[in-house]
KOLSE-964445 format. One record per residue (C-alpha): x negated, y, z negated; residue in one letter. Coordinates in steps of 0.1 Angstrom, whole numbers. Each point is the difference from the previous one (the first is absolute). Layout:
// KOLSE-964445
@px=X	py=Y	pz=Z	res=A
...
This chain:
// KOLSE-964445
@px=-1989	py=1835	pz=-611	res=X
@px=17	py=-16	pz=24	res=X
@px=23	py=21	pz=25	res=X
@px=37	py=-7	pz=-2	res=X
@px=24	py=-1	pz=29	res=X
@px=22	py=31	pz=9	res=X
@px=26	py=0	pz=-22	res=X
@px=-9	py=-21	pz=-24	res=X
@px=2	py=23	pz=-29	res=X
@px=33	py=12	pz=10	res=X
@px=14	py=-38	pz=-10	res=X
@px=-20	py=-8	pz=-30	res=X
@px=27	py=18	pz=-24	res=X
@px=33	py=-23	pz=21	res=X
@px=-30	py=-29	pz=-5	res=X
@px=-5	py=6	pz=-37	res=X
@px=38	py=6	pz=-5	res=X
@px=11	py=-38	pz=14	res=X
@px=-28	py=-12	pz=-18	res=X
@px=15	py=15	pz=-32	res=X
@px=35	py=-12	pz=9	res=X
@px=-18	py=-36	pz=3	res=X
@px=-15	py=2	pz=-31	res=X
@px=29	py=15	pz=-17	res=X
@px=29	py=-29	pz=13	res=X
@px=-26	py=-28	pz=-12	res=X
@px=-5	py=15	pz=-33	res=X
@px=41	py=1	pz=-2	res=X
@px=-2	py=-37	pz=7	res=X
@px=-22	py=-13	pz=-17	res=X
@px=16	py=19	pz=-37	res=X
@px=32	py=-8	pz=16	res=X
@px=24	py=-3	pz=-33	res=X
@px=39	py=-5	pz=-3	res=X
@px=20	py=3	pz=-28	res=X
@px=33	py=-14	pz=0	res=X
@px=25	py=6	pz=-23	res=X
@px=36	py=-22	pz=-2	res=X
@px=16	py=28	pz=-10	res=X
@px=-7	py=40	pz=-5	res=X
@px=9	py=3	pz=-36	res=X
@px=4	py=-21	pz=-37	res=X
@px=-32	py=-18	pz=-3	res=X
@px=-14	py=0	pz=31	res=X
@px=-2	py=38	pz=-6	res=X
@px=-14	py=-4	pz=-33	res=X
@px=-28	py=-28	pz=12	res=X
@px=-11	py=20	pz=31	res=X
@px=-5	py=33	pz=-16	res=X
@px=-21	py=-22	pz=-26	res=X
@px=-15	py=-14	pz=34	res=X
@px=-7	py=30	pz=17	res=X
@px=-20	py=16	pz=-31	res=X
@px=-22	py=-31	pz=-5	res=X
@px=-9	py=-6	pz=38	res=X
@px=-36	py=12	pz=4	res=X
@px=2	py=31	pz=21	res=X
@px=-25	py=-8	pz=27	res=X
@px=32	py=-26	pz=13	res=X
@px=32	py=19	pz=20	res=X
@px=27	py=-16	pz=-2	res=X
@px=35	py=3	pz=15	res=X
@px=32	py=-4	pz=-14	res=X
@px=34	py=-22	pz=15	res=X
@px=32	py=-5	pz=-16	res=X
@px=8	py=-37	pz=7	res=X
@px=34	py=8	pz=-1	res=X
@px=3	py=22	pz=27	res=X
@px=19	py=-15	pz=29	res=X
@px=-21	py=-16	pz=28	res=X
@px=-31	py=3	pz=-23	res=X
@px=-28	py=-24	pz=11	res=X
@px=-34	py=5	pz=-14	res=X
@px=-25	py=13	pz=28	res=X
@px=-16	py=-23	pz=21	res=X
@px=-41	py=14	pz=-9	res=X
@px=8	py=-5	pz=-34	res=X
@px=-30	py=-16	pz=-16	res=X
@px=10	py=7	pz=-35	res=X
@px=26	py=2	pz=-18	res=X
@px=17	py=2	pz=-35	res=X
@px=38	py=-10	pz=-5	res=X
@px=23	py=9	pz=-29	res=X
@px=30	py=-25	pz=-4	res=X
@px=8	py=-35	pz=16	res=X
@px=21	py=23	pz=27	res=X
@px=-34	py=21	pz=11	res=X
@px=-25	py=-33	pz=-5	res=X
@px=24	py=-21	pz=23	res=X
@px=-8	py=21	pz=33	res=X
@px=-13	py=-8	pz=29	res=X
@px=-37	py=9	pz=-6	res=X
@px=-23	py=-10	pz=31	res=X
@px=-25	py=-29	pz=-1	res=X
@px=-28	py=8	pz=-24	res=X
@px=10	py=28	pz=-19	res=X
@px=-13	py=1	pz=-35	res=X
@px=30	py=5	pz=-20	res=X
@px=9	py=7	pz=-35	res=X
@px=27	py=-3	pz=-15	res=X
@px=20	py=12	pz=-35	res=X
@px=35	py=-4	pz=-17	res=X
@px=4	py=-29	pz=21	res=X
@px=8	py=-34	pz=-15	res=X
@px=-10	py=-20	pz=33	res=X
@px=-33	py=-19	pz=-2	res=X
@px=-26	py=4	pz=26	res=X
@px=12	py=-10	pz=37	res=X
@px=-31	py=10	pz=20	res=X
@px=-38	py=-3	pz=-1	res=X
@px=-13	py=40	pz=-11	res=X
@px=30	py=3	pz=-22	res=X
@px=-3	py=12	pz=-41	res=X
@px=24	py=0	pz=-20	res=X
@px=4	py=20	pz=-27	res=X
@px=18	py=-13	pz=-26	res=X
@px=30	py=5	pz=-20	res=X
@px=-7	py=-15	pz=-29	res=X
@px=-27	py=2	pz=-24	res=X
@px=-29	py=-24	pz=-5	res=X
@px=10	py=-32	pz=-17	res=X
@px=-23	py=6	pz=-29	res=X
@px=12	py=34	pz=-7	res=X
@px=37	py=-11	pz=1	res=X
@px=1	py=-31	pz=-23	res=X
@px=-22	py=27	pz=-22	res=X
@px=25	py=22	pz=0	res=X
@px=33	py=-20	pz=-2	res=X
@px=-17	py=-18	pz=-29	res=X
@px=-11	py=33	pz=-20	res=X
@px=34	py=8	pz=7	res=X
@px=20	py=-32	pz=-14	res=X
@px=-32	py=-21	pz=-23	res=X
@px=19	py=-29	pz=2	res=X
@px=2	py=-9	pz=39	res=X
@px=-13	py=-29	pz=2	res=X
@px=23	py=-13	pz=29	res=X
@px=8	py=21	pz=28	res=X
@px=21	py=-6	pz=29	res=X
@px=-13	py=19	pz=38	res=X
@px=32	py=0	pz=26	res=X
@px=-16	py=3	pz=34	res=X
@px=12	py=-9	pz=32	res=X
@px=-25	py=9	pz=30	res=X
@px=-17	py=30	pz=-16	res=X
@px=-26	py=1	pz=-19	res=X
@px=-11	py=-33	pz=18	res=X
@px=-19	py=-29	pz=-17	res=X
@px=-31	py=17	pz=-8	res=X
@px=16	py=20	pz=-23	res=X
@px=16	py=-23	pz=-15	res=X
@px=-32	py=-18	pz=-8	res=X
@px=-24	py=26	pz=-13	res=X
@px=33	py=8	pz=-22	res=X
@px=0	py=-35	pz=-13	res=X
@px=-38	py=1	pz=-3	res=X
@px=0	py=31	pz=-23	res=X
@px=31	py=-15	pz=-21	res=X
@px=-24	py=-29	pz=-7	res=X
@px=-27	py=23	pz=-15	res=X
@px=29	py=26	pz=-15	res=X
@px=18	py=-33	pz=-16	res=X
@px=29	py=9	pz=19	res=X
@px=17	py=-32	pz=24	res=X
@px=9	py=14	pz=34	res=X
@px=35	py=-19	pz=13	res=X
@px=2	py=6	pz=33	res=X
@px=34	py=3	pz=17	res=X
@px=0	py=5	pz=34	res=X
@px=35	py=0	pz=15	res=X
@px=21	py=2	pz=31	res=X
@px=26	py=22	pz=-3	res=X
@px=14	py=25	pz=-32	res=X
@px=30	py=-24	pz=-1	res=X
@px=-26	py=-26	pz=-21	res=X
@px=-3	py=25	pz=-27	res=X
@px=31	py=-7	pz=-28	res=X
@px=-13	py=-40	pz=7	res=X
@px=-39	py=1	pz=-5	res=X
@px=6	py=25	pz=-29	res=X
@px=23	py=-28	pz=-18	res=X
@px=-26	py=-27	pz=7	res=X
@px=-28	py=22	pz=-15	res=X
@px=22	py=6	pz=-31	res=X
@px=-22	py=-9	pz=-29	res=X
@px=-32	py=-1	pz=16	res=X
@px=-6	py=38	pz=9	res=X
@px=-13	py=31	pz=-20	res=X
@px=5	py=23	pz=27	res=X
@px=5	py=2	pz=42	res=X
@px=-14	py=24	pz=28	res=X
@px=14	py=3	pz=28	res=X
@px=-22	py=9	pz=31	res=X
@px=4	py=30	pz=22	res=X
@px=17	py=-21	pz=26	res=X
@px=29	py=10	pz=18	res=X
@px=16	py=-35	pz=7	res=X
@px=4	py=2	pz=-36	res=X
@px=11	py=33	pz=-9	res=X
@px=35	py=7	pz=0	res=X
@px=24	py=21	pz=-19	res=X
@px=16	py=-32	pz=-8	res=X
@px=-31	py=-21	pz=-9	res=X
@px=-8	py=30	pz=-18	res=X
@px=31	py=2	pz=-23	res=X
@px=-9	py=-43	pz=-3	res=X
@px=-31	py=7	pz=-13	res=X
@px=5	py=33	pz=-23	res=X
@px=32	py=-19	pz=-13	res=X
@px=-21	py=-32	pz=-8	res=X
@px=-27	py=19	pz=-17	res=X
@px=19	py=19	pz=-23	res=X
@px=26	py=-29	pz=-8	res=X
@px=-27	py=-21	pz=-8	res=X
@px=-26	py=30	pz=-18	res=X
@px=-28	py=-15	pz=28	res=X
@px=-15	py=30	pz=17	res=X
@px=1	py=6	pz=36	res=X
@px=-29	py=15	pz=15	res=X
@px=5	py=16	pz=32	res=X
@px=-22	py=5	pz=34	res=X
@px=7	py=40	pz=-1	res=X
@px=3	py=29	pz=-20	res=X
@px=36	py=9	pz=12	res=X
@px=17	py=-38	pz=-5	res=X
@px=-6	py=5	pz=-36	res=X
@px=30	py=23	pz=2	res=X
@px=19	py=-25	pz=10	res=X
@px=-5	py=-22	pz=-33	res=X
@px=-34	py=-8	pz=0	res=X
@px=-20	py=-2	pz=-32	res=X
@px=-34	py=14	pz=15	res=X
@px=-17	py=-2	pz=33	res=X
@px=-39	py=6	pz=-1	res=X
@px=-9	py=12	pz=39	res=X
@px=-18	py=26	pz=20	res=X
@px=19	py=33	pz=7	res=X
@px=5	py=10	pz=37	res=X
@px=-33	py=28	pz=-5	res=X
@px=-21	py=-27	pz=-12	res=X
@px=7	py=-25	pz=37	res=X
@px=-4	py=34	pz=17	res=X
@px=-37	py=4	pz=-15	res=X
@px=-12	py=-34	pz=2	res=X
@px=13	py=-3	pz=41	res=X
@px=-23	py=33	pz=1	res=X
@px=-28	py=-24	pz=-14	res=X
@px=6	py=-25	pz=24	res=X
@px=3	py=13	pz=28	res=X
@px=-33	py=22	pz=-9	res=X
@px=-19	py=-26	pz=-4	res=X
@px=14	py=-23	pz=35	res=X
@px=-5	py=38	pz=15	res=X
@px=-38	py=-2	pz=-9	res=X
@px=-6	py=-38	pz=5	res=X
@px=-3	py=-13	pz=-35	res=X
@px=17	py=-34	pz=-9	res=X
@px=36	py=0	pz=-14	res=X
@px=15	py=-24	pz=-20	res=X
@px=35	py=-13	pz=14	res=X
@px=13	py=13	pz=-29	res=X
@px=-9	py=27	pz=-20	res=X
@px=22	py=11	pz=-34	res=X
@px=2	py=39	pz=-8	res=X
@px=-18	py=9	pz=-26	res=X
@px=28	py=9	pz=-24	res=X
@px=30	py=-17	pz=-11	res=X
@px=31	py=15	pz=-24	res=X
@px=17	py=-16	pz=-32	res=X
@px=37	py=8	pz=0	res=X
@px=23	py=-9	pz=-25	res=X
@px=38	py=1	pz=0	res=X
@px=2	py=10	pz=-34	res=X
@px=38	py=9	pz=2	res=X
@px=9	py=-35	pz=0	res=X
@px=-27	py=-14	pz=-20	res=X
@px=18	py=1	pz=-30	res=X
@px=34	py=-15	pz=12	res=X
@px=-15	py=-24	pz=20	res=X
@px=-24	py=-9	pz=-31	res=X
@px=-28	py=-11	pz=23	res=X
@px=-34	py=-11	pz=-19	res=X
@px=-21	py=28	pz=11	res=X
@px=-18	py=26	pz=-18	res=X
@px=18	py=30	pz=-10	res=X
């Protein structure tokens, strides 16, 4: 054995101690995960305590309220999962692998994935139609979100489903009261998209009021707007967005290919049945 210099063993602990700090910082940054939230509460809430319960537990993650003033997302971030358009439109630094859920904003970097807010085009027109048999017509209002991918696979399943896609993509919620007069006649049914250009209380109150003059149902992007006047919405709830992102993000984590877009796994039927009757739409009791 080989003789070591005097006092050598007096700084093999401080040697073994930066070596652990060494180790330790690159482990930090190579797991490095930030969850951003827009706001601390409501569905964001609901989606990250789906998240948080999901994510595999050999990834640490930490936790930022996007609307916290001054907020910018750190600048080692290397992953990152958003929840709402307010969280996925920060500043994130040049390659980070980002997901992103309850956002309706379509992919605006290379390493985003979105998670979507609507359900698989198959499983819509499936539902929608076991809903009211006789769709055979139905009208999409989109504007920017979902994009024209969606639009297509949509209109490819309504070809094998027997139900016509009319796609409507306009401008502004001011074209509402004139495209739904032109498409008098020639529509079973309309869903709009969860797209905020379009959704307004007074595009809302447009669309509920045309739906139930008229006994065409109304099928609406989310859960809540069927309050509003809706006939049924057919989406995945906040916990479901939370669990797929935890997926995701696994899966980018561990290096296996992602889909731009992945759907969660479960979507909800709801049913205004309060105003079914008055408004006498053609859907099953």
């Amino acid at each position: 054995m080989t003789a070591k210099p005097t006092g050598y063993w007096r700084k093999v602990p401080a040697l073994c101690a930066a070596g652990a700090l060494l180790l330790s910082a690159a482990a930090l940054h190579a797991s490095d995960l930030a969850v951003v939230v827009s706001y601390d509460s409501g569905p964001y809430g609901e989606a990250y305590a789906a998240f948080r319960a999901a994510l595999s537990p050999g990834i640490p993650a930490d936790y930022y309220d996007a609307s916290k003033p001054g907020f910018t997302p750190p600048e080692d971030t290397r992953y990152a999962v958003a929840f709402g358009a307010r969280a996925a439109a920060m500043d994130y630094p040049p390659g980070t692998h980002l997901v992103y859920a309850l956002a309706p904003v379509n992919a605006r970097a290379r390493g985003w994935h979105e998670i979507s807010m609507l359900p698989p085009p198959a499983e819509a027109i499936e539902a929608y139609k076991g809903l009211q048999p006789g769709l055979r017509r139905l009208a999409v209002f989109w504007a920017a979100y979902p994009g024209e991918q969606y639009i297509h696979e949509l209109e490819e399943a309504g070809v094998i489903a027997g139900v016509e896609i009319i796609s409507v993509k306009l401008k502004s919620p001011d074209s509402f009261p004139e495209r739904l007069r032109r498409l008098m006649g020639k529509i079973d049914a309309f869903w709009l998209m969860p797209d905020p250009v379009l959704i307004t209380r007074n595009s809302l109150m447009v669309l509920a009021g045309f739906s139930c003059a008229n006994f065409i149902p109304f099928y609406a992007p989310t859960h809540a707007l069927v309050q509003s006047g809706a006939t049924a919405s057919f989406a995945p709830g906040f916990a479901e967005a939370g669990i797929a992102a935890a997926k995701a993000i696994t899966g980018i984590y561990k290096g296996k290919p992602q889909l731009p877009v992945t759907y969660p796994e479960r979507s909800i039927l709801r049913v205004n049945t309060e105003l079914a009757p008055k408004c006498r739409w053609p859907i099953n009791k």
